[in-house]
C-alpha positions in Angstrom: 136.4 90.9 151.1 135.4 87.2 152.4 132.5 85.1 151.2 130.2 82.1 152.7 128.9 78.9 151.6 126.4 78.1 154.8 125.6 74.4 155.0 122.2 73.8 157.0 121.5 70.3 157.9 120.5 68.4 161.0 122.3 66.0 162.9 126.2 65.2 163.9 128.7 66.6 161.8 130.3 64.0 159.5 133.9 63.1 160.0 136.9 64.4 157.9 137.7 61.2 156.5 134.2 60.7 155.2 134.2 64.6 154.0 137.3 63.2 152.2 135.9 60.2 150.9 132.6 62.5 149.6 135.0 64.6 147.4 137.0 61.7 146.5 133.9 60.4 145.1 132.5 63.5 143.5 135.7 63.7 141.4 136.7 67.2 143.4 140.5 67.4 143.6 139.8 68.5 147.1 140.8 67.4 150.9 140.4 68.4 154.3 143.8 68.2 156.6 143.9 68.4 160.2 142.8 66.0 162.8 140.3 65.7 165.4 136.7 66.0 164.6 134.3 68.8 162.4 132.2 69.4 165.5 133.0 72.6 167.2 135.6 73.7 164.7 137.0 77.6 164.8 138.9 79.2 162.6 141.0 77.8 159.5 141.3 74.5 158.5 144.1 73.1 156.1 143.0 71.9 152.8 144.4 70.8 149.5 143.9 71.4 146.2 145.4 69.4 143.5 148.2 68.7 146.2 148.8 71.9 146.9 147.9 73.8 150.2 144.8 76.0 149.9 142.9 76.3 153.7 139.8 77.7 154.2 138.0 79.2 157.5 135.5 76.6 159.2 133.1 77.6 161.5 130.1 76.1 163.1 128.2 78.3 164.2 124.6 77.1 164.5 123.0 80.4 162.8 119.4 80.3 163.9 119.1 83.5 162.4 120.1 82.4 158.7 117.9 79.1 159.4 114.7 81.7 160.6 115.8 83.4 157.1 114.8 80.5 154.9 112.4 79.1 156.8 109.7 77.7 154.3 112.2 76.9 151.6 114.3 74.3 153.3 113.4 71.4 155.3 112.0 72.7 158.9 113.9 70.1 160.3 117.1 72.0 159.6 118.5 73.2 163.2 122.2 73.6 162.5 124.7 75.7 160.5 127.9 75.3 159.6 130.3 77.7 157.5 132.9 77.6 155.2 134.7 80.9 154.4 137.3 82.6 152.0 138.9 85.8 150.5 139.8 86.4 147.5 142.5 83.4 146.8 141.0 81.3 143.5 142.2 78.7 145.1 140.5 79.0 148.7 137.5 80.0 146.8 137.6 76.3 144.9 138.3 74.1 148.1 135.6 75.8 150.0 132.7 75.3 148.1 134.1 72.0 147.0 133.9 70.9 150.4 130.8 72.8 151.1 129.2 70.6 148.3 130.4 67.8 149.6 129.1 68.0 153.2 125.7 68.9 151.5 126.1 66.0 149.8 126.8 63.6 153.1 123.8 65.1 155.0 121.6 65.9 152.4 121.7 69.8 153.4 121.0 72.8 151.7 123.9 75.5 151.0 123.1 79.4 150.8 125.6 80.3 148.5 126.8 84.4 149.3 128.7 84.3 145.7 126.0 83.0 144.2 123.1 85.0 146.9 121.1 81.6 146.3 119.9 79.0 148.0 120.9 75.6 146.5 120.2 71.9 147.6 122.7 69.6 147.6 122.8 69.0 143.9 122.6 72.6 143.5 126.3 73.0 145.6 127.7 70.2 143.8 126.7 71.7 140.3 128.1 75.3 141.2 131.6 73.7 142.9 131.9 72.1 139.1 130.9 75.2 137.1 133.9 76.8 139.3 136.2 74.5 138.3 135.4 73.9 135.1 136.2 78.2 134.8 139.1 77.7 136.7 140.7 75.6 134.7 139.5 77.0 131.6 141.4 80.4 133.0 144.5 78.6 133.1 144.1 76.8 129.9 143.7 81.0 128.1 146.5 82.5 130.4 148.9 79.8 129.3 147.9 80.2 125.5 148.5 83.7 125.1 151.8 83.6 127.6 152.3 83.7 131.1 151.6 87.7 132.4 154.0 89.6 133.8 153.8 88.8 137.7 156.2 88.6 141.0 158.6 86.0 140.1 162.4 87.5 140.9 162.6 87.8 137.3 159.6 89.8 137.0 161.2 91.9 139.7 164.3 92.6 138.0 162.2 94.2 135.0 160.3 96.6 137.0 163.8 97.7 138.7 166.1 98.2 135.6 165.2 101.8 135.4 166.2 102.2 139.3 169.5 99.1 138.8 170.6 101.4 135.9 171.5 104.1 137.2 171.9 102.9 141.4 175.3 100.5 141.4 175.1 100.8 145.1 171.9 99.1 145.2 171.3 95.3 144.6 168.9 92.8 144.0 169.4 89.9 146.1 166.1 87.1 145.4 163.5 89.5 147.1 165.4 92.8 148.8 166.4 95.3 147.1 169.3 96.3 149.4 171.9 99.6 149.8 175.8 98.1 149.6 178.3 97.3 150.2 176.7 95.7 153.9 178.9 96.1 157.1 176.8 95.5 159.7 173.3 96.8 158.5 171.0 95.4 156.1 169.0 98.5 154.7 166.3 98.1 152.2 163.0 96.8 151.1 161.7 92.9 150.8 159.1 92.3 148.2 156.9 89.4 149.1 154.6 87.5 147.6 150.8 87.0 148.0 148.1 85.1 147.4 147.4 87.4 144.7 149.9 85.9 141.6 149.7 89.8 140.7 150.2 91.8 143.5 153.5 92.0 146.1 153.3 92.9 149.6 156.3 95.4 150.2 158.2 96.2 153.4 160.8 98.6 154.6 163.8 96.4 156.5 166.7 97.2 158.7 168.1 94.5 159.8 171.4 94.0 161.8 173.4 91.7 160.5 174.8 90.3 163.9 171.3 88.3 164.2 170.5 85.4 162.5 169.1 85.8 158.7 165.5 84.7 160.6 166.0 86.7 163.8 163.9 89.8 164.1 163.8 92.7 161.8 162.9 96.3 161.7 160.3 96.5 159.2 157.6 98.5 158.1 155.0 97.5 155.4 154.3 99.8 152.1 150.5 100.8 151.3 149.6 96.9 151.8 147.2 96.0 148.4 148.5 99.1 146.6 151.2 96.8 144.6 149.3 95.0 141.4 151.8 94.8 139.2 149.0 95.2 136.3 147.9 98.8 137.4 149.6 101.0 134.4 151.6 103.7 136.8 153.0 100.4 139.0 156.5 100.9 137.9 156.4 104.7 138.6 154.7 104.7 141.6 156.9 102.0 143.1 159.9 103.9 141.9 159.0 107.1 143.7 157.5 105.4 146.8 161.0 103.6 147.4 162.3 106.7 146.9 160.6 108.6 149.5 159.2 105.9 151.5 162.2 103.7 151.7 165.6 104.9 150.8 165.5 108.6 151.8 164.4 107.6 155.8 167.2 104.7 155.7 169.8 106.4 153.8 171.1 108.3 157.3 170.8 104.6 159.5 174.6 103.9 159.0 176.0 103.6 162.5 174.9 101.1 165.2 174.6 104.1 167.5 171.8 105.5 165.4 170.5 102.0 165.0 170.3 101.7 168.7 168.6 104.6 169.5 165.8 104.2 167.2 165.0 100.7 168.7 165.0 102.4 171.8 162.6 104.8 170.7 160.3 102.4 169.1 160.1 100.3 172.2 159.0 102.8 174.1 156.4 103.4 172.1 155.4 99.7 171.7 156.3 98.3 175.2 153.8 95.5 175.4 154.0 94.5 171.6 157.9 94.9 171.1 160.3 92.2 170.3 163.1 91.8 173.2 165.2 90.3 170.7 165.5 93.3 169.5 166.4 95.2 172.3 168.6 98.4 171.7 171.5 96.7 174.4 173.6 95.0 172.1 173.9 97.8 169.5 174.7 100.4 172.2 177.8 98.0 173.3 179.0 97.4 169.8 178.7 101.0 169.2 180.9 101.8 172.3 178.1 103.4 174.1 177.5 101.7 177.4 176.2 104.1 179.3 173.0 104.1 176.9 173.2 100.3 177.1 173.3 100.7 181.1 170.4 103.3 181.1 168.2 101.0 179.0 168.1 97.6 181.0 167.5 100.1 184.1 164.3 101.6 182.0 163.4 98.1 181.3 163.5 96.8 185.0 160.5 99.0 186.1 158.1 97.4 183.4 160.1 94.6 182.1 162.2 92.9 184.6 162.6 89.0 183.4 163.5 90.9 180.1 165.8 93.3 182.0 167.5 90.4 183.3 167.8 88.7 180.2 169.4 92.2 178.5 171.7 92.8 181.6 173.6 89.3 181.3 174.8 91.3 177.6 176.3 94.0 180.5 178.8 91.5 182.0 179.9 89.7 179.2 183.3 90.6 178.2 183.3 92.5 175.4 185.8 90.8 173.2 183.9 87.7 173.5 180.6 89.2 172.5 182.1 90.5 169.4 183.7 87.4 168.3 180.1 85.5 168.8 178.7 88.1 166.8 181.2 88.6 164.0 180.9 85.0 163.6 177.1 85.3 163.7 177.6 88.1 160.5 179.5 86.1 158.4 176.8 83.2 158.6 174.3 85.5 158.1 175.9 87.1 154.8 176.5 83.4 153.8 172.8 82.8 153.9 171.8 86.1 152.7 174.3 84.9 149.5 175.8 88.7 150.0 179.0 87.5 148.5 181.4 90.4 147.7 178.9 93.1 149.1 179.4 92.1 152.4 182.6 94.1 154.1 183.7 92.2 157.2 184.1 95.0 159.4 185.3 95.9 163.1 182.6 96.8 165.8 183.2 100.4 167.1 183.6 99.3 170.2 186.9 97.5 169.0 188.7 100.9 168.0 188.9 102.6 171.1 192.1 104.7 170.1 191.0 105.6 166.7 189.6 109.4 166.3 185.6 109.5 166.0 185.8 110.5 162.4 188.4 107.8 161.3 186.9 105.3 163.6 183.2 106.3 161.8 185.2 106.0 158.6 186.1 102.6 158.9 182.9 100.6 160.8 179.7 102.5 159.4 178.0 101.6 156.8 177.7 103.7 154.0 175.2 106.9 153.7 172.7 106.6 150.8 172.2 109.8 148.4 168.7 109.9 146.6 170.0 111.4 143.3 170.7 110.6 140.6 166.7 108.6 140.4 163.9 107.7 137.9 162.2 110.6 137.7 158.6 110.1 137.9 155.8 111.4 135.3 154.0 114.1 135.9 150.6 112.4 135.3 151.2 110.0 138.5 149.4 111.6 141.2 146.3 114.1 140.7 146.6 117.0 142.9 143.6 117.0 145.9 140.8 119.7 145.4 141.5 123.0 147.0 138.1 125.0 146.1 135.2 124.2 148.0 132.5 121.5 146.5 135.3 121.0 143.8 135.8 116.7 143.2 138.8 115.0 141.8 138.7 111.7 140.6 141.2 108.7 140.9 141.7 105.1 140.5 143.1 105.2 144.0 145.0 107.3 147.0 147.9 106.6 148.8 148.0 108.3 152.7 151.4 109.5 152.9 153.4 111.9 155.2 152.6 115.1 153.3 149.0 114.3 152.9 146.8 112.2 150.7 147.8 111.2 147.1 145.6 110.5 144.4 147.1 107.8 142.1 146.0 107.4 138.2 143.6 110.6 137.6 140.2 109.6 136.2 137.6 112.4 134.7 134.2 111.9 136.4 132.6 110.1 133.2 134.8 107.2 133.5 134.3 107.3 137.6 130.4 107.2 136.9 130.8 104.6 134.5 133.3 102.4 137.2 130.4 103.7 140.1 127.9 101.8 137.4 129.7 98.5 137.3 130.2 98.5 140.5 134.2 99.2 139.9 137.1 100.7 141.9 137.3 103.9 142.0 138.3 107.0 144.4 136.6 110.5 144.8 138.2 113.5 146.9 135.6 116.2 148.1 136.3 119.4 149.8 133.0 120.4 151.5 131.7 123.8 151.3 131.8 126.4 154.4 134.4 123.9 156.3 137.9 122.5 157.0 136.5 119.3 155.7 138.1 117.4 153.6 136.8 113.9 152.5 137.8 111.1 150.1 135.7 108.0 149.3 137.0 104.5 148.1 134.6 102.5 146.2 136.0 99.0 145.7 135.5 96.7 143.6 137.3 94.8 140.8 139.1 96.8 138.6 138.7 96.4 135.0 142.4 95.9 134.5 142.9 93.0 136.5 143.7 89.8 135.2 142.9 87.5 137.1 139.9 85.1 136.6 136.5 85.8 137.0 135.0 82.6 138.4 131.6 84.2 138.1 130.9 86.7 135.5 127.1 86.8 135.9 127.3 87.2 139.8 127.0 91.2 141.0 129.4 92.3 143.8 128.0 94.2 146.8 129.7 98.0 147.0 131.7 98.5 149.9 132.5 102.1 150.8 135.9 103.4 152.3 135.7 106.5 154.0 138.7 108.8 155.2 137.6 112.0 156.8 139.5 115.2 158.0 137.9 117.9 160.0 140.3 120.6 161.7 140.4 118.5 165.1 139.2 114.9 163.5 140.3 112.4 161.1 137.4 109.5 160.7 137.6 106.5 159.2 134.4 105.1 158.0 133.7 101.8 156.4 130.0 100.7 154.6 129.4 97.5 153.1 125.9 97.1 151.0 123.3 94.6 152.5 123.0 91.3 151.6 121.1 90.9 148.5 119.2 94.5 149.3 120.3 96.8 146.5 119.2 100.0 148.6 121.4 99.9 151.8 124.4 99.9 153.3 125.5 99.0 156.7 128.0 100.4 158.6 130.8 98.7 159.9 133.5 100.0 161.5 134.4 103.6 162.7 137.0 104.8 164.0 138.5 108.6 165.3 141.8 110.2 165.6 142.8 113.2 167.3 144.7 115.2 164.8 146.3 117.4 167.3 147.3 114.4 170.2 148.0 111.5 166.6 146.6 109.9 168.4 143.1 107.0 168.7 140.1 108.0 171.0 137.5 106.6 169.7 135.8 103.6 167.8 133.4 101.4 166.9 131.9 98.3 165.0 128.3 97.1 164.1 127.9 93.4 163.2 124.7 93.6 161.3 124.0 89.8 160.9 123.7 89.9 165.1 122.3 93.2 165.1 125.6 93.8 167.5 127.3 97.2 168.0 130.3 97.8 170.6 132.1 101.0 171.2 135.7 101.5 173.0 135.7 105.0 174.1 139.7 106.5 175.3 138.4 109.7 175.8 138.2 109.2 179.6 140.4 106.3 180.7 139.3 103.3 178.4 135.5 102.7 178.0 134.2 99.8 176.7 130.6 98.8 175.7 128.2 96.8 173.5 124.7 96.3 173.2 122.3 94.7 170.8 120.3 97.5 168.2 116.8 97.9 168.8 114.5 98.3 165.2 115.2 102.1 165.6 118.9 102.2 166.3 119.4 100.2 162.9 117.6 103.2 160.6 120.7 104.9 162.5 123.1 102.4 161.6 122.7 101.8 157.5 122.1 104.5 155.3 120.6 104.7 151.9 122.9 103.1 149.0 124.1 106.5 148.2 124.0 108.1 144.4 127.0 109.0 142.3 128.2 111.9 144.1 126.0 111.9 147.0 129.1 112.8 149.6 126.6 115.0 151.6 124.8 112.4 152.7 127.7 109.8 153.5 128.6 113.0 155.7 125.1 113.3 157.1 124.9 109.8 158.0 127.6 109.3 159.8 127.6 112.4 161.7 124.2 110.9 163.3 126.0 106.9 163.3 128.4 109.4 165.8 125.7 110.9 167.9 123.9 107.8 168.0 126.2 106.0 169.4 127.4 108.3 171.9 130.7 110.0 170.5 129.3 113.3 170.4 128.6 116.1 167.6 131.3 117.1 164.7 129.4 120.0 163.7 131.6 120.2 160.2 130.0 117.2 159.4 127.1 119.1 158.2 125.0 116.5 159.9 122.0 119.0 159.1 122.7 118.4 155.6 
């Protein structure tokens, strides 16, 4: 979730240089980066904290609404508005309102703090900035004293993985991948990244042909992104039995280039406009011996693609012995990179076996299958199974969507989800509605009380923001509500969005800016329909809904039903929208 510091001020916009000499003098270990000028900025803008890069998203924006808002508490000579914005990275958090104070602080402005909800004069800003450094630091002062937490350093990774490194000798760490060996041609395995979170990986699914260059493009697919905090108590098991069933058991058959080849083909296909020609399907199907397939795809390309056609064709008259030789050569650099060492097998393309039998040349150019057993196996506590008796809830700290269906991860009973729901906590609920197919589950986020990280701000209250994920028998919604600023009794909606479950397929959505009173709606029912209009006083009691109570799924239902009528999808009668 982002937050705002909104400077109001009149007048030109100071430049960064003088921004820079305002924090210099403040005694912020802030500073803007970039060039040009601070009028007319979009978007993010480089900074540094104590050296290191940080960045923060600049806008002006010249908010007459927010200006109308406080009118009567700041100086009515006030006509512009510029904004500073942030997730949930400490350190974007600290150089934002840093700088924020220190703009207020040039043009004598006032500064609506969202963190904070408060308006704040320049002093004000300035004060706040040092409380959240002062915290900051006082954070790192505690973490270092009672020993650095476990987090996503390599050697943190190697913990988490003994269990799996013990009993797998055919997999291997190398820095971030966990990869299946020994590596002819392939690279098959998963990449764990970091984030901004020092806590939390981002985790992707790889195949990557060898041939290109260690940077060239990969096959990848990201893992439950912000599922991965490395503090949650089931981490280990959870990521042990999603790499199992999520990573190794779909690449474990990928062993020939053939294979390879096809399923780029079929993934370009699907992905025409977004797809990589890099990593066109052509060269695989000629290392694999399979020209044909090689000739049939530049043909396919030619009637949507042709300058990429043309591009893939010039593989087609290449001799082949020279192609191989570039791209053997390109392997070994690429294992040299990759620092694959012994694990890598220089091997022949199958295209440079022509007289060996099929199974003898397989034998001796693909790489090697991947069995899932022996593996960890995971406790039976991981996942709580989803209700199956109508008006029955089941509580969790989360839920995975996985191919068989939703998960619930780390069960909760429903007085410690009331008591999360209270403090404003994550949390997950799964409801099967009564006299329906219906089946909903609803994420409250929040912080979690395990998390380590920092609080910069104990004493401020986050707003709820609702997730919602919604199968009917034809439907499955997705629904997200975030509270109203500072009202305590509503929330807005934001986005929505509906799949066919039948077609998998998108035909509907919409969003609701509520600051601009802005709703648009694409519509691929019939062709692609696009509108958007401003919300009159009465649309908007159709657009929020009451904060709902602990429990109150009925009415999440309810409202979003008429959100869907409102705004011209149509009736789902097993919404219950007559609840």
């Amino acid at each position: 979730m982002s937050m705002e510091s909104h400077v109001m001020f009149r007048g030109p916009l100071p430049s960064r240089a003088a921004v820079n000499g305002a924090l210099k003098e403040l005694g912020f270990p802030v500073a803007l980066g970039g060039r040009g000028g601070l009028e007319g900025h979009r978007g993010r803008m480089p900074v540094r904290l104590r050296r290191a890069a940080a960045g923060v998203e600049f806008d002006v924006f010249d908010d007459q609404e927010l200006l109308a808002r406080f009118a009567g508490e700041i100086d009515p000579a006030f006509d512009r508005t510029a904004s500073f914005r942030w997730g949930g990275d400490t350190e974007e958090m600290l150089a934002g309102l840093c700088a924020a104070a220190a703009l207020a602080h040039l043009l004598g402005a006032a500064v609506f703090d969202e963190a904070e909800d408060a308006l704040l004069d320049a002093d004000g800003a300035i004060a706040v900035a040092r409380k959240n450094l002062q915290a900051a630091a006082a954070a790192a002062e505690a973490e270092a004293a009672k020993g650095r937490q476990p987090g996503t350093r390599p050697a943190d990774l190697k913990r988490y993985l003994a269990p799996l490194l013990a009993l797998r000798p055919d997999l291997r760490l190398v820095g971030r991948s966990l990869v299946i060996t020994p590596v002819r041609h392939l690279l098959r395995g998963v990449f764990f990244d970091r984030t901004s979170d020092r806590y939390a990986f981002r985790i992707e699914r790889q195949v990557r042909p060898l041939y290109h260059h260690p940077n060239g493009p990969i096959v990848r697919k990201t893992l439950h992104d912000g599922h991965w905090a490395v503090w949650e108590p089931d981490f280990v098991p959870l990521l042990l039995d999603r790499l199992d069933e999520e990573v190794f058991a779909p690449l474990g058959p990928i062993t020939s280039l053939g294979a390879f080849a096809q399923d780029i083909a079929a993934r370009s296909r699907m992905r025409r406009s977004e797809w990589s020609h890099a990593l066109s399907p052509v060269r695989a199907f000629l290392l694999a011996g399979e020209r044909a397939q090689a000739e049939a795809y530049v043909e396919e390309l030619e009637q949507t693609q042709p300058a990429t056609a043309r591009e893939q064709r010039s593989y087609l008259s290449r001799p082949i012995g020279e192609l191989c030789a570039e791209l053997h050569a390109l392997e070994a650099a690429a294992a040299a990179e990759l620092k694959l060492g012994e694990d890598w097998l220089p091997t022949p393309f199958p295209v440079e076996l022509p007289q060996e039998a099929p199974a003898r040349r397989n034998a001796l150019t693909r790489d090697p299958e991947f069995a899932r057993q022996p593996w960890p196996e995971p406790p039976r506590s991981l996942f709580q199974p989803l209700p199956d008796v109508p008006g029955e809830e089941r509580f969790a700290s989360r839920w995975l969507r996985v191919a068989d269906g939703p998960k619930l991860v780390g069960p909760l009973s429903r007085a410690e989800a009331e008591r999360r729901y209270d403090r404003r906590e994550r949390f997950c609920v799964a409801y099967l509605v009564p006299e329906t197919d219906t089946r909903l589950l609803v994420s409250y986020w929040g912080r979690d009380p395990g998390d380590p990280s920092p609080v910069m701000n104990p004493e401020h209250v986050p707003g709820r923001r609702l997730g919602l994920f919604v199968q009917t028998a034809r439907w499955t919604l997705h629904v997200s509500f975030n509270e109203a600023l500072g009202s305590g009794e509503t929330v807005d909606f934001t986005t929505v969005s509906v799949m066919d479950r039948a077609e998998d397929c998108r035909v509907w959505e919409s969003s609701f800016v509520v600051k601009k009173a802005d709703c648009s709606v694409h519509d691929f029912r019939d062709g692609r329909q696009y509108r958007t209009w401003t919300a009159s006083d009465a649309d908007l009691a159709a657009l929020t809904a009451p904060l709902p109570g602990f429990g109150d799924h009925d009415g999440l239902l309810a409202r979003t039903a008429a959100y869907l009528e409102k705004t011209g999808f149509g009736v789902i009668p097993d919404l219950r929208a007559d609840a």
